[in-house]
Backbone as JSON, one array per atom type, in Angstrom:
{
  "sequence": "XXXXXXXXXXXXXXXXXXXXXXXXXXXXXXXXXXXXXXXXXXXXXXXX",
  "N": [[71.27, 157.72, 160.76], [71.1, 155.2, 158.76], [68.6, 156.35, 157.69], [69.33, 158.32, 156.3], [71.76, 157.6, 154.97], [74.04, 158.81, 155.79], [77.62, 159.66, 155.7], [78.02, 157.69, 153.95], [76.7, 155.64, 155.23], [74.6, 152.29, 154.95], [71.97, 152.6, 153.5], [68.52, 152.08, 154.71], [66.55, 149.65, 153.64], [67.54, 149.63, 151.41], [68.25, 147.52, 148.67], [71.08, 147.42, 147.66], [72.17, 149.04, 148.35], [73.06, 147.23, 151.36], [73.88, 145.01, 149.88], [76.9, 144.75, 149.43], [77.21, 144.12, 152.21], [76.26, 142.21, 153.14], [76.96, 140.03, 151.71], [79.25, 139.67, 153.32], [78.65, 138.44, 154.74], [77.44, 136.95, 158.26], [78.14, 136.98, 160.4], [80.13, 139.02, 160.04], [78.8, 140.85, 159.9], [77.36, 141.43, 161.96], [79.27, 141.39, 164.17], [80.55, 143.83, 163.42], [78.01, 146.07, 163.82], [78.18, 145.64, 166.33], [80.95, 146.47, 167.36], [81.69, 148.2, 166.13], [82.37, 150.2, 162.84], [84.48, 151.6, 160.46], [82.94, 154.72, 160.13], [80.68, 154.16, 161.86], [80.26, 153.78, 165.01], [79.9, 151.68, 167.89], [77.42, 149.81, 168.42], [75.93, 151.22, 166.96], [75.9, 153.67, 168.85], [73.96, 153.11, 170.71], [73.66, 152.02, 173.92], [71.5, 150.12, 175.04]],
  "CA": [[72.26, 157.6, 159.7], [70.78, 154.73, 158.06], [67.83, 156.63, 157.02], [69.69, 159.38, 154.81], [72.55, 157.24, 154.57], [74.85, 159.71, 155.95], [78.51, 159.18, 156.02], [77.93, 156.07, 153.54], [75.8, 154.14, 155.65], [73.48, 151.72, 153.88], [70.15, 153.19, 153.47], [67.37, 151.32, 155.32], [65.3, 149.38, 152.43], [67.56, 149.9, 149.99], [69.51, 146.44, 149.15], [71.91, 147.69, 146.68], [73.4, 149.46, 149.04], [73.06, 146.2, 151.73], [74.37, 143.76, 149.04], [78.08, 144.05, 149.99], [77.8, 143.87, 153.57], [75.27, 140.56, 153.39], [77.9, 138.9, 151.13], [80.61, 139.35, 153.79], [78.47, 137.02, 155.55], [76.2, 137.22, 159.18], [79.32, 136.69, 161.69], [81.05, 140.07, 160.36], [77.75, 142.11, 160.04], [76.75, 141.53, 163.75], [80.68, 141.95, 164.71], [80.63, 145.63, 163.1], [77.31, 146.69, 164.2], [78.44, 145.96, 167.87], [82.28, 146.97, 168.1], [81.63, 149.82, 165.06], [83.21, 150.22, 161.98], [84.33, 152.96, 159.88], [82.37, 155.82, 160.66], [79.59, 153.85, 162.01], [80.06, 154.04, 166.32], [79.8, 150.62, 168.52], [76.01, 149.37, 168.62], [75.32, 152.69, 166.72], [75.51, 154.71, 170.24], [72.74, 152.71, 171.1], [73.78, 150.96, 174.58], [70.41, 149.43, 175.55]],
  "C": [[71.75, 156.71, 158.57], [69.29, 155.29, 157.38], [67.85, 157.76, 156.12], [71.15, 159.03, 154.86], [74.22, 158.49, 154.44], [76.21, 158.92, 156.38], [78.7, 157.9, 155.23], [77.55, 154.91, 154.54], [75.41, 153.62, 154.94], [72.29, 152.41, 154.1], [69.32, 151.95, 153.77], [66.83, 150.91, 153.99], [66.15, 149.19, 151.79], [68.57, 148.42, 149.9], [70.39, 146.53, 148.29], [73.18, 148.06, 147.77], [74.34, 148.67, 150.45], [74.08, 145.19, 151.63], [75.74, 143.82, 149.79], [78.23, 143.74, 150.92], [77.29, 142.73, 153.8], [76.51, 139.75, 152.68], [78.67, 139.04, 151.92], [80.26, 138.15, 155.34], [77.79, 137.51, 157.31], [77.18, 137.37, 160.54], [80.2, 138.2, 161.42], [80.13, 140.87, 160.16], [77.6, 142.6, 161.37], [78.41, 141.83, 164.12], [80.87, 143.91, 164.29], [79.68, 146.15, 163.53], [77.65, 146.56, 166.39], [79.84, 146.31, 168.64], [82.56, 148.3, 167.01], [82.22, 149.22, 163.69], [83.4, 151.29, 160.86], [83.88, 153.9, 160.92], [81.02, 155.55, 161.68], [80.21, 153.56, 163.81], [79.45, 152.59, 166.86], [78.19, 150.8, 168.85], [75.43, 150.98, 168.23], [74.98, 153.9, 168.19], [74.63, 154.23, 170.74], [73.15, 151.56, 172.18], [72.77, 149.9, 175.01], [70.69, 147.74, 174.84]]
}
């Protein structure tokens, strides 16, 4: 997803598209990448 930014992911590399989610700070990035958010699926489907 993040590498054709499907669904409005951020695109890998790109920090434009980054920027808002770094300003909401390091405690609600890591909280959404491991319980989901939006369209984006708990630890990206990725249980390991």
């Amino acid at each position: 997803c993040h590498a054709s930014g499907v669904n409005g992911a951020p695109k890998s590399g790109n920090a434009d598209d980054w920027a808002p989610r770094i300003a909401q700070g390091k405690d609600v990035l890591v909280k959404h990448a491991l319980e989901g958010f939006n369209a984006m699926p708990a630890k990206g489907t990725c249980m390991d």
